[in-house]
C-alpha positions in Angstrom: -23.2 3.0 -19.8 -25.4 3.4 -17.0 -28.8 0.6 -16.6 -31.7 1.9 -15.1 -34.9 0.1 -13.4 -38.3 1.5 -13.6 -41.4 0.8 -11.8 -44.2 1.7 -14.4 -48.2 1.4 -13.8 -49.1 -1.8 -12.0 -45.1 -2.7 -10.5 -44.1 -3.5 -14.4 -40.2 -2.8 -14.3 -38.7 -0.9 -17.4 -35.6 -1.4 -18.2 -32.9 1.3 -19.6 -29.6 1.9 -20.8 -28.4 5.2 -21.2 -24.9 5.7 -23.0 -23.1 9.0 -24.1 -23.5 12.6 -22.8 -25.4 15.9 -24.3 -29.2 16.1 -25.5 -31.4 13.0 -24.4 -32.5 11.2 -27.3 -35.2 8.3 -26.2 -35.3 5.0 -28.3 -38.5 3.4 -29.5 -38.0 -0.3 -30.8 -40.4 -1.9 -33.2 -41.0 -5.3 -31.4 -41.7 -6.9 -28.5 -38.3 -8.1 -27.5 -36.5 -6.0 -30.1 -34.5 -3.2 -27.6 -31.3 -5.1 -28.6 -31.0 -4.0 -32.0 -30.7 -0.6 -30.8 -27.1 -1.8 -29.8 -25.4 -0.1 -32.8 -27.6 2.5 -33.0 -26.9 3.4 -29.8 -23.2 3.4 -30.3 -23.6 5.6 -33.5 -25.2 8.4 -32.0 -23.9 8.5 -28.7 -20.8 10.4 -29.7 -23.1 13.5 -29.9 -26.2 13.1 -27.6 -27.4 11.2 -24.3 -28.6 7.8 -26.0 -31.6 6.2 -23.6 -33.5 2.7 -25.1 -35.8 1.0 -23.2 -37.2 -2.0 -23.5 -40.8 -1.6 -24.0 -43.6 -4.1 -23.5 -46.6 -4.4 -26.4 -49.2 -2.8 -24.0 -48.7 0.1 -22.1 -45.7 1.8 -24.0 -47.0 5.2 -23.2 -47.2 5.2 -20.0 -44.1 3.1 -19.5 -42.2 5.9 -21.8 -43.6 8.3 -19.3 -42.6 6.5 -15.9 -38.9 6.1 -17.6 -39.4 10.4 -18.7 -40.3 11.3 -14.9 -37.4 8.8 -13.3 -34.9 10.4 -15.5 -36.0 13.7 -14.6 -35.9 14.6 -18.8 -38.0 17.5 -19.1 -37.8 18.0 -22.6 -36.2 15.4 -25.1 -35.8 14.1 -28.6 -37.7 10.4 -29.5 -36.4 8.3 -32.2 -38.8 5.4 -33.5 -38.2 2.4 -35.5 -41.1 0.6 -37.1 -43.7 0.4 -35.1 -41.9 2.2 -32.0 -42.4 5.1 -34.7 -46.2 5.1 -34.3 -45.2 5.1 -30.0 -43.0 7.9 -30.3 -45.7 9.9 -32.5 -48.4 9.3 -29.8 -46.4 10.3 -27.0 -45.0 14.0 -29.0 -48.9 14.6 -29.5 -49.8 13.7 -26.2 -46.8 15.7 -24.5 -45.8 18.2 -27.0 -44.5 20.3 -24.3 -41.6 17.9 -23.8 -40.5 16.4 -27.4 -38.2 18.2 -28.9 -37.5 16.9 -31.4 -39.5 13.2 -33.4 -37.6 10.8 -35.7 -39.5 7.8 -37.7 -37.4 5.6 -38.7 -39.4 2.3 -41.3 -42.7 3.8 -40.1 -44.9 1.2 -39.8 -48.9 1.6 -38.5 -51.7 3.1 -39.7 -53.2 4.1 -42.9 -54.4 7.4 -42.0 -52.6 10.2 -39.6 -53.8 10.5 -35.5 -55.4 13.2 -34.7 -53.8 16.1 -34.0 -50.6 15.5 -36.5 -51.5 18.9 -38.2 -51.3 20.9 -35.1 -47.9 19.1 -33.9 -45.6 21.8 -33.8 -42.6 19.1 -33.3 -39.9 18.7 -35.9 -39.7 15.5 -37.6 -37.3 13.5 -39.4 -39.2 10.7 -41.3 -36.4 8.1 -42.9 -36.7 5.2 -44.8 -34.5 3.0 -46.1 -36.6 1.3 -48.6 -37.9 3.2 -51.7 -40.2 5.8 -50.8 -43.9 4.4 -50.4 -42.9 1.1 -49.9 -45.1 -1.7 -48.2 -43.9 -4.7 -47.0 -41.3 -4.3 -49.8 -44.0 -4.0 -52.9 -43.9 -1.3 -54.7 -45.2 -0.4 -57.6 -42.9 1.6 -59.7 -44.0 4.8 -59.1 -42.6 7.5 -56.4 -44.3 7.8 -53.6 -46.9 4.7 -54.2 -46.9 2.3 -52.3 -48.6 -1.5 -53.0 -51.9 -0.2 -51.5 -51.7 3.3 -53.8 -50.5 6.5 -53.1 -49.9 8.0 -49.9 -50.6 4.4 -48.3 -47.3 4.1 -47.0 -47.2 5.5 -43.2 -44.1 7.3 -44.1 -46.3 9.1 -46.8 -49.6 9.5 -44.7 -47.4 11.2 -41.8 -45.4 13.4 -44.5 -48.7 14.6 -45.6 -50.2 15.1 -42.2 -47.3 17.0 -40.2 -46.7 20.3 -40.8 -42.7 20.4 -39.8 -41.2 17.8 -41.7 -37.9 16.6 -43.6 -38.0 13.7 -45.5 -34.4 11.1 -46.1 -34.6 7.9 -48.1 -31.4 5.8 -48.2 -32.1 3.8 -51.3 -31.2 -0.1 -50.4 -31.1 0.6 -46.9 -33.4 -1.6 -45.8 -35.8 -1.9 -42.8 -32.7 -0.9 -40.1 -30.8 1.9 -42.0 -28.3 2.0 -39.2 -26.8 -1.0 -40.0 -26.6 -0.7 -43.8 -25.8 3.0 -44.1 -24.7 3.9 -40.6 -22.8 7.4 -42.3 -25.7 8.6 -44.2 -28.1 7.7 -41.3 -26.5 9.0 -38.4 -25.5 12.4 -40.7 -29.2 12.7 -41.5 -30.1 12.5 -37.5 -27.8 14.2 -35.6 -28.3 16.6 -38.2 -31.4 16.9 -38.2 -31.6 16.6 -33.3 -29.1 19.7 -34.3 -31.7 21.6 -35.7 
């Protein structure tokens, strides 16, 4: 395990852990706070690619993300998000398309309509959830794909509709951190899927 120090915009350190060898793959926790629960995560994947998390602040994720991308000299890489760090990862692949290789979403959470630009992003993505499909908050209405809102209001639905190189995994009972609950399924469906 190697821990890294980065000086993002304004002196604002970042910190890092990378673990494992191969293909960088760059974690994007959900939370303020929340880089810990990458712990097993980490673990999981690391026996096939170069894990990296970082702790990331509320404000200023993207250019943090970039100031950790430049002092790790990655010039093209895969992003994993959970929750909300789903909605960072997808801002920085269609920002920089030129160096994600690769996008996973894991419990998408965010907004209710795609960013501009999803259509064009010529990225592949994993979207998983470990709810039932086009859940909200855990509501759901019965029907596939309908979320408590109605259908497609579930970000994992909105981006499924908006990107144009997508694979879709649900891991019924899941929940909200798939790793933990399904670690086989979950890290079969990933590295699978950063093996593409």
């Amino acid at each position: 395990m190697e821990e890294h120090e980065v000086i993002a915009n304004g002196g604002h350190v970042v910190r890092a852990v990378e673990l494992g060898a191969g293909e960088p793959l760059v974690l994007c926790h959900g939370g303020s706070g929340w880089w810990g629960g990458f712990d097993a995560l980490a673990g999981l994947l690391a026996v096939r690619v170069r894990v990296i998390r970082w702790e990331q602040r509320e404000s200023g994720s993207l250019a943090d993300l970039e100031a950790l991308r430049a002092h790790l000299g990655l010039s093209r890489f895969a992003l994993l998000g959970h929750a909300g760090g789903a909605e960072v990862a997808l801002r920085y692949a269609l920002a920089n398309p030129e160096l994600v290789s690769s996008l996973v979403a894991v419990s998408a959470t965010g907004p209710r309509e795609a960013p501009a630009g999803c259509r064009g992003l010529a990225v592949p993505t994993l979207l998983v959830d470990g709810t039932a499909a086009g859940a909200v908050g855990g509501a759901v209405d019965g029907a596939p794909g309908r979320g408590a809102a109605g259908p497609g209001s579930a970000p994992a639905d909105v981006l499924a509709d908006a990107l144009p190189d997508v694979a879709r995994v649900v891991l019924p009972g899941a929940g909200h951190v798939p790793w933990e609950a399904s670690p086989g399924s979950f890290g079969w469906a990933v590295l699978a899927h950063l093996a593409r």
